[in-house]
C-alpha positions in Angstrom: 86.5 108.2 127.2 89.8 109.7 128.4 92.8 107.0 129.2 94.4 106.4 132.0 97.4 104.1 132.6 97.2 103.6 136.1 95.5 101.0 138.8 92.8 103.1 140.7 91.7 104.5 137.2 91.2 101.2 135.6 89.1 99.9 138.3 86.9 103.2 137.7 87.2 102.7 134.0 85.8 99.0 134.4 82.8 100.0 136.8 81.9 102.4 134.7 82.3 100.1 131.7 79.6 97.7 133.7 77.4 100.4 133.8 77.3 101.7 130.2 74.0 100.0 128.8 75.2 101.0 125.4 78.8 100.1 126.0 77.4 96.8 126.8 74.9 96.2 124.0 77.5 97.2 121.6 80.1 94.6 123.2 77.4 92.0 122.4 78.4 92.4 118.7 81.7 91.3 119.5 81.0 87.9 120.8 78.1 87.4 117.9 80.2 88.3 115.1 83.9 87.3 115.7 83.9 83.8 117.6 81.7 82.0 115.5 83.7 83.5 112.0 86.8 82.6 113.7 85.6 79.1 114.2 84.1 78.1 110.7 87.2 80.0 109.0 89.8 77.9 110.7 87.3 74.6 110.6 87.1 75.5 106.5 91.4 74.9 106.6 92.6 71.6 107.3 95.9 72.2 107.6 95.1 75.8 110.1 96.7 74.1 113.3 99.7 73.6 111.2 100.1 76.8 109.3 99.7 78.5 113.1 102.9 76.5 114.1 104.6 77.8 110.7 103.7 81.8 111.6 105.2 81.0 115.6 108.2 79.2 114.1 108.7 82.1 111.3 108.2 84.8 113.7 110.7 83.6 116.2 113.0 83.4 113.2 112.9 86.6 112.2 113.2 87.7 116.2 116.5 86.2 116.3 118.2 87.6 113.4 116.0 91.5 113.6 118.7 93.1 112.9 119.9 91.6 109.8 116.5 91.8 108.1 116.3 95.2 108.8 119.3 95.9 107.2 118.4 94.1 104.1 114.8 95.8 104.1 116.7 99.5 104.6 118.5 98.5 101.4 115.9 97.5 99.2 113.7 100.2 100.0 116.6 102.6 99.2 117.2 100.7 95.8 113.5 101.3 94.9 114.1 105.1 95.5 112.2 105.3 99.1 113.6 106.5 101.9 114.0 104.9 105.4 113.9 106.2 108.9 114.1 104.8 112.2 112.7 106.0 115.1 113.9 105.2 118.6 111.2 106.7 120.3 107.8 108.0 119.6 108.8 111.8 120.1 111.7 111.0 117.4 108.3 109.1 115.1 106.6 112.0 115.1 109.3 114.3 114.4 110.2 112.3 111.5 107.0 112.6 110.0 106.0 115.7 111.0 108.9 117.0 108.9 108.6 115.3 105.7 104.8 116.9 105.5 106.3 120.2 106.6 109.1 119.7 103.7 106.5 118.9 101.2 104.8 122.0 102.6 101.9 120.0 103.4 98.5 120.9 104.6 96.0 118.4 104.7 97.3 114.5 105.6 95.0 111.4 105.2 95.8 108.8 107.5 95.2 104.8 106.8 94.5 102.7 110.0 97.5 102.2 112.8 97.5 101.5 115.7 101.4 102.3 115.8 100.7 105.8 115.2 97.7 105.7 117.9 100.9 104.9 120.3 103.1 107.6 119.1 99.9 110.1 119.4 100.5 111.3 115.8 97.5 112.8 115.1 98.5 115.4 118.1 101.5 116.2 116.4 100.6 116.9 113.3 98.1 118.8 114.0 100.3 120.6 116.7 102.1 121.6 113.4 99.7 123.5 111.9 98.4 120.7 109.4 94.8 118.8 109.5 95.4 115.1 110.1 91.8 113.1 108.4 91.3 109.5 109.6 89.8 107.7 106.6 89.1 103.7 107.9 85.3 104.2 108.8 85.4 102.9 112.2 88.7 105.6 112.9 86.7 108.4 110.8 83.8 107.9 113.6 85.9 107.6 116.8 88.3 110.9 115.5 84.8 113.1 115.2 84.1 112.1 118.4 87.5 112.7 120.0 87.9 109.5 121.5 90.4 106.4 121.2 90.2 103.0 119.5 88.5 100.9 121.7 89.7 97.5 119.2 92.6 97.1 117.4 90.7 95.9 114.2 87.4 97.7 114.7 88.1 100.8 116.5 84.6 101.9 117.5 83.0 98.8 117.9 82.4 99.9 121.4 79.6 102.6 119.8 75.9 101.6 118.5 74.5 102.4 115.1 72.2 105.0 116.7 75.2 106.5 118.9 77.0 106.6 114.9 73.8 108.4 113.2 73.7 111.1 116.6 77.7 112.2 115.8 76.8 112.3 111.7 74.3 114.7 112.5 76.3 117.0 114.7 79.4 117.0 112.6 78.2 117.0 109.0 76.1 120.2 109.3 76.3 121.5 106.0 74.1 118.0 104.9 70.0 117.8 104.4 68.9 118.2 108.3 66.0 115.6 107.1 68.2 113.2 105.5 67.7 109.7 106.5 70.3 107.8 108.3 68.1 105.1 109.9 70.6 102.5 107.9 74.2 101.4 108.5 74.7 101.8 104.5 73.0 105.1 104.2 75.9 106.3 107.4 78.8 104.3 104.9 77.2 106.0 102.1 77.6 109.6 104.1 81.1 108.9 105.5 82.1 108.0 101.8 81.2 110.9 100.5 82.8 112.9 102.9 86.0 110.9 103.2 86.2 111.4 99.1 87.0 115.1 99.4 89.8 114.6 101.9 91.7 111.5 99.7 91.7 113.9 96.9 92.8 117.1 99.1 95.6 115.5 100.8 99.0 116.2 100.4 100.5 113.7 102.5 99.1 109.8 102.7 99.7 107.6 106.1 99.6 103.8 106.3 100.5 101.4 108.6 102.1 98.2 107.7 101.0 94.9 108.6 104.5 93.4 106.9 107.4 95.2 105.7 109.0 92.5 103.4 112.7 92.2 103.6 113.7 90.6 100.1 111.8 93.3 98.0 112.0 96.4 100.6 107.5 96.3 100.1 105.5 97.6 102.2 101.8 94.9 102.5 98.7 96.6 104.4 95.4 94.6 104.4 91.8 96.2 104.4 88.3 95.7 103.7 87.6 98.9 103.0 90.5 99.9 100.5 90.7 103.3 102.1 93.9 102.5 102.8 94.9 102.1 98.7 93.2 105.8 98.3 95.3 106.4 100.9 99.0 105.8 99.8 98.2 106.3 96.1 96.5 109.8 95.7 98.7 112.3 97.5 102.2 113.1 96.2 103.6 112.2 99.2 103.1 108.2 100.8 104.9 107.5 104.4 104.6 103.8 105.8 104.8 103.9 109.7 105.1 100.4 111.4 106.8 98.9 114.2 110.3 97.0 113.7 108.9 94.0 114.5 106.4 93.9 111.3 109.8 92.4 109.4 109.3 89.3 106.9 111.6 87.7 105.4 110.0 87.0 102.1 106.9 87.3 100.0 106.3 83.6 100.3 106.9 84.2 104.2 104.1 87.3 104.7 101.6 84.8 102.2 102.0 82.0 105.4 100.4 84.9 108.2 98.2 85.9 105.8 96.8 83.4 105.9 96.2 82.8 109.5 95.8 86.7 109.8 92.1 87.4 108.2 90.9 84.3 109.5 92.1 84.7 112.9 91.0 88.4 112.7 87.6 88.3 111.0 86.7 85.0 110.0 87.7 85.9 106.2 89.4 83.4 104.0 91.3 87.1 102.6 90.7 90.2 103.6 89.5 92.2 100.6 91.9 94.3 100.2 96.0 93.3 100.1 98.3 96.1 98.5 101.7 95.8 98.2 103.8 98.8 97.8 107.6 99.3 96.7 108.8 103.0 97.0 107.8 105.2 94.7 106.1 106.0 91.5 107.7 104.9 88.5 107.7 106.2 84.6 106.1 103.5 83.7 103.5 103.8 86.4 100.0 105.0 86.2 99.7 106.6 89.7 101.3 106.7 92.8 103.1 108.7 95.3 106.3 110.7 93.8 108.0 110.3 97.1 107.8 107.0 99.7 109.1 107.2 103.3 109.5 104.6 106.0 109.5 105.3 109.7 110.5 102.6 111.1 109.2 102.7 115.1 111.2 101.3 118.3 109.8 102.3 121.0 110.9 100.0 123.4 110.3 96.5 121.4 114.6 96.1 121.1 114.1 96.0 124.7 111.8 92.8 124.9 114.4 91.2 122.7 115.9 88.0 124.9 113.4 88.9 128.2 110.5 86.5 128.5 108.4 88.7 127.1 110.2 88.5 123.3 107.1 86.2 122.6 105.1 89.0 122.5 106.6 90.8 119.9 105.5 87.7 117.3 101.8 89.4 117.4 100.2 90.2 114.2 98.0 92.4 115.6 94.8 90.3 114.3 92.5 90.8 117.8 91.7 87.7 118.4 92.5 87.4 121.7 90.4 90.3 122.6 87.7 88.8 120.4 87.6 85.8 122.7 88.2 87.6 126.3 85.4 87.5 128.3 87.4 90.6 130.5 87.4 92.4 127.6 83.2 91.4 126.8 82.6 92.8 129.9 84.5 95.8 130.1 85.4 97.0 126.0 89.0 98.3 125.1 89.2 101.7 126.8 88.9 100.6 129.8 92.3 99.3 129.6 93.3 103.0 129.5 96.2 102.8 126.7 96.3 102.4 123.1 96.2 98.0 123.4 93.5 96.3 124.9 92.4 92.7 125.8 95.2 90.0 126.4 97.6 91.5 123.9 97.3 94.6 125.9 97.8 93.0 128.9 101.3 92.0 127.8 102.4 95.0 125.6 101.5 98.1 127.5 103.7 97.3 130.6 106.8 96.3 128.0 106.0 99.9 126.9 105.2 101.9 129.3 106.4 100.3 132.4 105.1 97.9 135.2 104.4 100.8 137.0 101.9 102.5 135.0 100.3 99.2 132.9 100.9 96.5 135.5 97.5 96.3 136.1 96.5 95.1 133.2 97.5 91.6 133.8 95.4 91.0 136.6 92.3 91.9 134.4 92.8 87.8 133.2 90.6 85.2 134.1 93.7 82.7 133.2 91.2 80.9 131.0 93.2 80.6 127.7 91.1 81.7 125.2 93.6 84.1 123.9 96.5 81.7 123.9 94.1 79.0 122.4 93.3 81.2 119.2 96.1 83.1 118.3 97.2 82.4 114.9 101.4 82.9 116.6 100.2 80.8 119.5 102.0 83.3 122.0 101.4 82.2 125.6 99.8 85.1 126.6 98.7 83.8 130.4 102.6 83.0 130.8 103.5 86.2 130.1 100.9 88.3 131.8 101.7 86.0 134.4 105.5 87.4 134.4 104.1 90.4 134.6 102.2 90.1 137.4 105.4 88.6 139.4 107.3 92.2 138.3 104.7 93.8 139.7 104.6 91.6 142.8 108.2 92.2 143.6 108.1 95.9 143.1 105.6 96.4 145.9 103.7 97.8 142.8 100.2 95.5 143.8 97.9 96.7 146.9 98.9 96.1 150.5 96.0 94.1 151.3 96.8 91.8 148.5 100.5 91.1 149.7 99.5 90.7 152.8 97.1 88.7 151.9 99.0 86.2 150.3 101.9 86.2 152.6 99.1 85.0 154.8 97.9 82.6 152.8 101.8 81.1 152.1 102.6 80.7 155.7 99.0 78.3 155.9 100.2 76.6 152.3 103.9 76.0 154.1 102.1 74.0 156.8 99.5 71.4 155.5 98.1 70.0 158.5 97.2 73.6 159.6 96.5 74.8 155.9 93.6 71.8 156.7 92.3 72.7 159.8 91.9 76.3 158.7 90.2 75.8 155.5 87.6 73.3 156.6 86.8 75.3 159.9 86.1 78.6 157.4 84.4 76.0 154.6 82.0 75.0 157.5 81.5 78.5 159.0 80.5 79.9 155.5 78.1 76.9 154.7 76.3 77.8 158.0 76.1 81.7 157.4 74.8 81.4 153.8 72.1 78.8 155.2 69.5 77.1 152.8 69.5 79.8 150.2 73.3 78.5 149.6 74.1 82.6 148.6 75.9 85.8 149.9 73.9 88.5 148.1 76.6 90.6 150.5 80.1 89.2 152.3 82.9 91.6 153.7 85.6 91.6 151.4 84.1 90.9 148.7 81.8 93.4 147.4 83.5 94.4 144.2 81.5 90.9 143.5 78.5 90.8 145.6 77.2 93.9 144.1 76.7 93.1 141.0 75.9 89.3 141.5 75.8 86.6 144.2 78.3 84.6 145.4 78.0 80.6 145.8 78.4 79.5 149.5 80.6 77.1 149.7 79.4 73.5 149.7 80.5 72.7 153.3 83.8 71.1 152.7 87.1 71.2 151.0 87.7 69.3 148.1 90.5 68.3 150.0 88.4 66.8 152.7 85.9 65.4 150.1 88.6 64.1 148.2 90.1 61.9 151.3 86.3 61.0 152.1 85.5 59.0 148.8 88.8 57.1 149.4 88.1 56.0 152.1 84.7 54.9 150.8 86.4 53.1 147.7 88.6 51.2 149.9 86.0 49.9 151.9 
């Protein structure tokens, strides 16, 4: 599915979404296997509520002094014999890197999973260069063959079905046993493996992501189950870390205290399986490892959230919770958002990124229910802020006419109670009456984006208002 960042394309992206019987079976995995794991993680950690106070606390922390962590970081990486680069922008990102492979003539670059370089479209530019860019987290390696966008932050093709997975194998890996069996989800990890085993040791070049860039020791810290990521940044000569500027810690103590809230909040996992630390390059004294480390360090507009009530967002740990617990984002998956973020998170981020104009849309697609703000391990008030967002948008003429119209109409009844009460009770009482016995519209103008897919409750006759006054009086008597 291709994106797009704009209004009338989301709305097509989220019918079509509705539609997608696999789409939507897949989606069910989402709800089965993340909720629940959250819950029993967290419930397993007495002291959870209070260590997700501790990651808020730490994050704002590091917020309000960025700059001088990032110094310190640039300094100890240095010391180590690494390099550090910062990028304002993602054409200056992929510049960056596209120039280190080119300088260490590179021809064949493994990649670890980041969404950071999803949202500087990396891939593209490298291979725009001349060179071959692999994906080598599983769930990346399936979406890349088949040309299409993470649809989750933490499992990027969780929109896709085992027999969807087995179809792609079969097209791609020709060279294989035609008559090979891939009826099982280990015998398509056991295919994938094999593949992904000749790219680690072919590449030239390694990319990562970071999930915390340490400022006390200049480290890099990625987390994985799948340890693709450690194949990743230790077999080619050449590792580069890519990670946005907010990813900053402190200390090691400091990235132990989101860690864990992280794998819990993400998977349900006490620890993911996987946590590497690297600290530039290889040593003498060192087995393996990269003989040259480079970090790009990626802007891209987060400076600009600093001080705005949106700053809040930029405490996210990308850990998908939010997502996991949207029931927008159950009903519709992540590319209908039509950018590299979905779900809540996405809701907030893409229009700091790309502008109101292109992502304000996002925030409507909220039921305001809270789940997101309820589970996130740096309790970031996400309703507040798409809420912000939806205001920006508001006051740029940037929503539909009908829906400003609309609720200029409705503030002149709210500004006039007495009439605000007449009007609703009279409507109340007229839609009772249409709806009859069956209490049901299966069809009501103005509102067919709901009545085709479902009916709509009649009203019960009266306003709560009216109901409200009613049992008063009753009381009183």
């Amino acid at each position: 599915m291709s994106l797009h960042p704009t209004t009338p394309e989301f709305k097509e992206n989220a019918h079509r979404a509705l539609g997608d019987s696999e789409l939507q079976k897949a989606l069910g995995h989402v709800r089965q296997n993340f909720i629940d794991k959250r819950k029993a993680a967290a419930d397993r950690l007495p002291e959870f509520e209070a260590l997700r106070d501790a990651a808020a606390d730490l994050k704002d922390h590091v917020l309000a002094h960025l700059d001088l962590y990032l110094e310190t970081y640039e300094t100890r990486v240095r010391a180590s014999g690494g390099h550090v680069h910062f990028a304002r922008n993602s054409v200056e990102a992929c510049r960056t890197i596209v120039d280190i492979c080119k300088s260490h003539g590179a021809r064949s670059v493994t990649k670890g999973k980041s969404m950071v370089s999803e949202e500087i479209g990396l891939n593209a530019a490298i291979e725009a260069a001349g060179m071959i860019a692999v994906e080598t987290d599983l769930g990346e390696y399936i979406i890349q063959l088949r040309h299409e966008t993470p649809s989750h932050i933490i499992a990027p093709a969780v929109h896709l079905t085992k027999e969807q997975v087995e179809k792609d194998f079969r097209r791609e890996h020709t060279h294989l046993d035609a008559n090979r069996d891939l009826s099982e989800p280990v015998q398509l990890l056991t295919e994938a493996r094999t593949i992904l085993r000749e790219k680690f040791l072919a590449a030239d070049v390694g990319i990562t992501g970071a999930n915390f860039l340490v400022a006390e020791t200049g480290t890099s810290i990625i987390v994985t189950n799948e340890g693709n990521g450690d194949l990743t940044q230790t077999l080619p000569k050449v590792h580069i870390v890519i990670a946005s500027i907010e990813k900053i810690v402190p200390t090691l103590e400091d990235a132990s205290l989101l860690m864990r809230v992280l794998a819990r909040s993400a998977t349900g996992q006490d620890m993911s399986v996987y946590t590497t630390l690297s600290t530039g390059p290889r040593r003498e004294q060192d087995p393996d490892g990269p003989q040259h480390y480079h970090v790009v360090l990626v802007d891209n507009g987060r400076s600009a959230m600093l001080g705005t009530e949106f700053e809040d967002m930029l405490r996210c740990i990308r850990c998908g919770a939010c997502m996991n617990h949207c029931p927008v984002y159950h009903a519709i998956g992540g590319h209908a958002y039509g950018w590299v973020y979905p779900g809540p998170m996405g809701s907030v981020l893409t229009p700091s990124l790309i502008g109101v104009d292109k992502g304000g849309h996002l925030p409507n697609a909220s039921t305001f229910c809270g789940r997101c703000e309820s589970v996130c391990p740096v309790k970031i008030p996400l309703p507040k802020l798409m809420r912000h967002w939806r205001e920006r948008e508001f006051e740029r003429h940037l929503t539909p006419a009908v829906q400003r119209y609309g609720l200029a109409l409705w503030a002149f009844f709210a500004r006039r109670p007495a009439l605000y009460r007449l009007t609703t009770s009279l409507a109340m009482r007229a839609l009772a009456k249409i709806a009859g016995e069956r209490g049901l519209f299966t069809s009501l103008p103005f509102a067919k984006g709901w009545t085709q897919t479902r009916d709509l409750p009649a009203p019960a006759g009266q306003t709560f208002q009216t109901q409200w006054r009613a049992r008063q009086k009753e009381r009183r008597r």
